[in-house]
C-alpha positions in Angstrom: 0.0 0.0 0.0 1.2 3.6 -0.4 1.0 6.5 1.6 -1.6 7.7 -1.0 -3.9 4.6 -0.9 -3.5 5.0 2.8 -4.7 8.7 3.0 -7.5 7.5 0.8 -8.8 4.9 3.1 -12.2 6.1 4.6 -11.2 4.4 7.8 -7.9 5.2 9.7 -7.1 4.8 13.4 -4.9 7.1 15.8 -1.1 5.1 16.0 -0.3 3.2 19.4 2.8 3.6 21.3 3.3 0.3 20.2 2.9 0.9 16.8 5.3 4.3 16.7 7.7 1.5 17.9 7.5 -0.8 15.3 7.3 1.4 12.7 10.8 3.2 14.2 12.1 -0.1 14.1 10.9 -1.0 11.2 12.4 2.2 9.2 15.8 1.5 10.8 16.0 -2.1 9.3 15.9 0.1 5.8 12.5 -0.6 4.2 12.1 -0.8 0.8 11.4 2.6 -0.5 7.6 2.2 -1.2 7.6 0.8 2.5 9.4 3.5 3.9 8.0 6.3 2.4 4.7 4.5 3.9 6.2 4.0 7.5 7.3 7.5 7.6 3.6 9.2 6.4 1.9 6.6 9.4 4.3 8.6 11.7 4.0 11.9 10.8 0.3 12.1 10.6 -0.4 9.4 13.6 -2.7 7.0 12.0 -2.9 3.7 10.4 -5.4 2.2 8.2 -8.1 0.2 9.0 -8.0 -3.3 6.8 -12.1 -3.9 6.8 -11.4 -0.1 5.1 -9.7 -2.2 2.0 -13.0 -4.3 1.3 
């Protein structure tokens, strides 16, 4: 998914502390580009899509 397809969703849901974690981790481990570009919109705007949002 892309950060575009992401901000598209109709459903998103405020990040976890857990989730700012993993995604941190995550970016360090060098994501693909796509991925990391991705990782990196989820953090700076705080939210995550919701997969039922996908359907």
């Amino acid at each position: 998914m892309s950060a575009d397809s992401l901000a598209a969703l109709p459903v998103r849901r405020a990040l976890t502390a857990r989730d700012r974690e993993r995604l941190a981790a995550l970016i360090d481990a060098r994501l693909p580009p796509v991925l990391d570009s991705l990782a990196h919109w989820m953090l700076e705007h705080d939210e995550k899509g919701e997969q039922a949002a996908m359907l």
